[in-house]
Backbone as CSV, one residue per row, in Angstrom:
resi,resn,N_x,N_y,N_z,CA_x,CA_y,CA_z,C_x,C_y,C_z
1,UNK,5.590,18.690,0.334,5.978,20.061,0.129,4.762,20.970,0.182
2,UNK,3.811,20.312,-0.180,2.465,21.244,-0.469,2.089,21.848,1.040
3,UNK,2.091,20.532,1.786,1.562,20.995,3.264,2.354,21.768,4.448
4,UNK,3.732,21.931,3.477,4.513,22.956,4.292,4.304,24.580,4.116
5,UNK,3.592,24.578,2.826,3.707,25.408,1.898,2.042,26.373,2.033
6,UNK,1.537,25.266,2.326,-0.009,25.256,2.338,-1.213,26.278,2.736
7,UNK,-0.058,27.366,4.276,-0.518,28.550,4.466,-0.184,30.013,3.899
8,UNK,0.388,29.560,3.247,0.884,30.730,1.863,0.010,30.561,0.404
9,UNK,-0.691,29.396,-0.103,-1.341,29.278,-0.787,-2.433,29.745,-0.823
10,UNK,-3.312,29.269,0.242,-4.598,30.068,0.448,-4.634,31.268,0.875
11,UNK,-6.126,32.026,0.616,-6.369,33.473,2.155,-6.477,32.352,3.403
12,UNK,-6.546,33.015,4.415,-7.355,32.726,5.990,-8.273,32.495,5.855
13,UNK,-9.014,32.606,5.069,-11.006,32.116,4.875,-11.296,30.692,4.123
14,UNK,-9.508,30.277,3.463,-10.092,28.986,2.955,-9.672,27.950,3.429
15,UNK,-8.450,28.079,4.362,-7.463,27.093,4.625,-8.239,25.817,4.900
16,UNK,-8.558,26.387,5.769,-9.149,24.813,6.965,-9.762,23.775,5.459
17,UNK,-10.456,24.590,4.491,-11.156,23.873,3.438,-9.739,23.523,2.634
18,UNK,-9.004,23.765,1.980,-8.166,23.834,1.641,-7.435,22.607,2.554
19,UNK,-7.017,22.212,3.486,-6.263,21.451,4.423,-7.314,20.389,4.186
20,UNK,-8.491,20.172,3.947,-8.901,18.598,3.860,-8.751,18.282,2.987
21,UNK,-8.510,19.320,1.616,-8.711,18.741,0.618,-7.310,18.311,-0.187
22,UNK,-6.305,18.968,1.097,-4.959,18.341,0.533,-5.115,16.869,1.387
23,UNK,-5.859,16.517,2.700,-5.626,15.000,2.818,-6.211,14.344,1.920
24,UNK,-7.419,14.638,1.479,-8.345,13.944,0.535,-7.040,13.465,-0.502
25,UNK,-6.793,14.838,-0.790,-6.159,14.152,-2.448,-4.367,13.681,-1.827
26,UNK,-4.139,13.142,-0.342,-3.041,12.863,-0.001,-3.307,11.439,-0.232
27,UNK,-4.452,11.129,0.495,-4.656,9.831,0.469,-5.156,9.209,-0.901
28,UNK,-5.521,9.843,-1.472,-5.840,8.838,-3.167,-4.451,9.083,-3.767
29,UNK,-3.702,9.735,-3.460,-1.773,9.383,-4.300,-1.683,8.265,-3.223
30,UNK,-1.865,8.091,-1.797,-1.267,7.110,-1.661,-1.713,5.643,-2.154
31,UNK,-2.777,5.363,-2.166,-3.659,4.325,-2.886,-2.988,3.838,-3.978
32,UNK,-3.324,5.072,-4.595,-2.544,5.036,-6.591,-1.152,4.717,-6.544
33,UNK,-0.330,5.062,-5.573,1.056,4.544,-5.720,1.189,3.254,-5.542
34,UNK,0.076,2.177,-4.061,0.335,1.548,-3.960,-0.058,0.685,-5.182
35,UNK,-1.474,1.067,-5.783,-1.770,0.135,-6.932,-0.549,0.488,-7.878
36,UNK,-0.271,1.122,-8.583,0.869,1.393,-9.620,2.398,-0.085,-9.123
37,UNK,2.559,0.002,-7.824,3.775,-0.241,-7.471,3.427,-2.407,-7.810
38,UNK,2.248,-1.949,-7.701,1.696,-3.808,-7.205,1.461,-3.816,-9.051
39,UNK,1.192,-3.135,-9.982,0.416,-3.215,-11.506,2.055,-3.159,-12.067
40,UNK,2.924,-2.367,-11.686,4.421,-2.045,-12.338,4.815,-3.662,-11.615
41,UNK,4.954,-4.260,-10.203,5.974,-5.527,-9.910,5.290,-6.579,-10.795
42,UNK,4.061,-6.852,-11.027,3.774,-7.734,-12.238,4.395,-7.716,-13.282
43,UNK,4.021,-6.631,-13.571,5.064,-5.877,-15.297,6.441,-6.214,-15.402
44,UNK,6.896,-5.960,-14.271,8.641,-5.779,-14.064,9.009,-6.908,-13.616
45,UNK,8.607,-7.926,-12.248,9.094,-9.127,-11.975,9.996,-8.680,-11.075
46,UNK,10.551,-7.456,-10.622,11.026,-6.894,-9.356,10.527,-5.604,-8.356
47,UNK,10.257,-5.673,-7.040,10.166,-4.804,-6.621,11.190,-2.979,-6.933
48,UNK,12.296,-3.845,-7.134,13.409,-2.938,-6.945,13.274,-1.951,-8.574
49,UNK,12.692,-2.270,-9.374,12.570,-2.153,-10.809,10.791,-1.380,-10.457
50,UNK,10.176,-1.699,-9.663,8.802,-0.881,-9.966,9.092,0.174,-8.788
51,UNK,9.951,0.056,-8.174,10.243,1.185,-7.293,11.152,2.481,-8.053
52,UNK,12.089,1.765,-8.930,12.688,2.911,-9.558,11.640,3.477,-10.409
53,UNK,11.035,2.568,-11.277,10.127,3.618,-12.112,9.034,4.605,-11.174
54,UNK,8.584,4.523,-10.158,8.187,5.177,-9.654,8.824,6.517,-8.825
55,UNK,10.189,5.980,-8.640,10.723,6.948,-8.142,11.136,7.878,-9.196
56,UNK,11.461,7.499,-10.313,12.193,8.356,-11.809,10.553,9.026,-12.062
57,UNK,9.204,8.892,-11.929,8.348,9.321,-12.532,7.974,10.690,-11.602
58,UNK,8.800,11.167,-10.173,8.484,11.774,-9.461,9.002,13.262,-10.059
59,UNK,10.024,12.684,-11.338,10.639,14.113,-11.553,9.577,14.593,-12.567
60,UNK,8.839,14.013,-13.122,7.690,14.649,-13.414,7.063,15.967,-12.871
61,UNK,6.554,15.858,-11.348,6.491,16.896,-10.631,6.846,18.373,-10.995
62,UNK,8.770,18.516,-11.244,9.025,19.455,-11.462,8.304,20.675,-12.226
63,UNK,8.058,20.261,-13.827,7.599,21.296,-14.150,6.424,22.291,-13.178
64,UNK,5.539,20.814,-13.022,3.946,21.308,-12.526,4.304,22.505,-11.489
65,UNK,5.593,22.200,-10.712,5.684,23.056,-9.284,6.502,24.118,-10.438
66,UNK,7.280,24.221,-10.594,7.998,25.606,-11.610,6.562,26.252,-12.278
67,UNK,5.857,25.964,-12.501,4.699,26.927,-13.742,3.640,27.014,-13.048
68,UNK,2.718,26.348,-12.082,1.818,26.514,-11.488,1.920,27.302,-9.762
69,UNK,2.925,26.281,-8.784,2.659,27.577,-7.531,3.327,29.218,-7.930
70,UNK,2.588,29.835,-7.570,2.701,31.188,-7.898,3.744,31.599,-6.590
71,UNK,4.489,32.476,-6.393,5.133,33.052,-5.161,4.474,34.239,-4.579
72,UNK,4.450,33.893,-3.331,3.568,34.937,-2.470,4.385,35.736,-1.413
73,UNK,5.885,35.811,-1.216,6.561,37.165,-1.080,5.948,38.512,-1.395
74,UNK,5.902,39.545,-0.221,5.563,40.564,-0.742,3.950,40.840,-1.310
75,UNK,3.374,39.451,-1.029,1.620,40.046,-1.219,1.104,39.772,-0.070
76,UNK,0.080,40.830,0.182,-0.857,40.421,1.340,-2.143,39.065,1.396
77,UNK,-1.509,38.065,2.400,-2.099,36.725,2.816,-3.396,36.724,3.128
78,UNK,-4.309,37.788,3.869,-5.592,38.335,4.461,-5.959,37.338,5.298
């Protein structure tokens, strides 16, 4: 969602900086999920069981996106 979102977040002067630093931090969630998923199937003894907890932990997210992206309708992007 972020990287759809991503040219509304920044001005024009930061993006490009801004765009590595959403792969940077794309690729260490993906890492961390995979360790979590391999540290949770030990724990759990099923894939299907460290996949749900990972998938139920995504609603986490919500708040962060409700209180932190700001809406940028109606302001100038530069």
């Amino acid at each position: 969602m972020i990287s759809a979102i991503g040219g509304e977040l920044f001005p024009t002067s930061c993006r490009s900086t801004a765009a590595t630093l959403r792969a940077i931090c794309t690729t260490f969630a993906a890492v961390a999920g995979l360790a979590m998923q391999g540290i949770l199937f030990n724990a759990l003894g099923s894939h299907a069981a460290a996949l749900s907890v990972l998938a139920l932990s995504t609603l986490l997210a919500i708040p962060v996106v409700v209180l932190m992206l700001r809406e940028t309708s109606h302001t100038e992007l530069s």
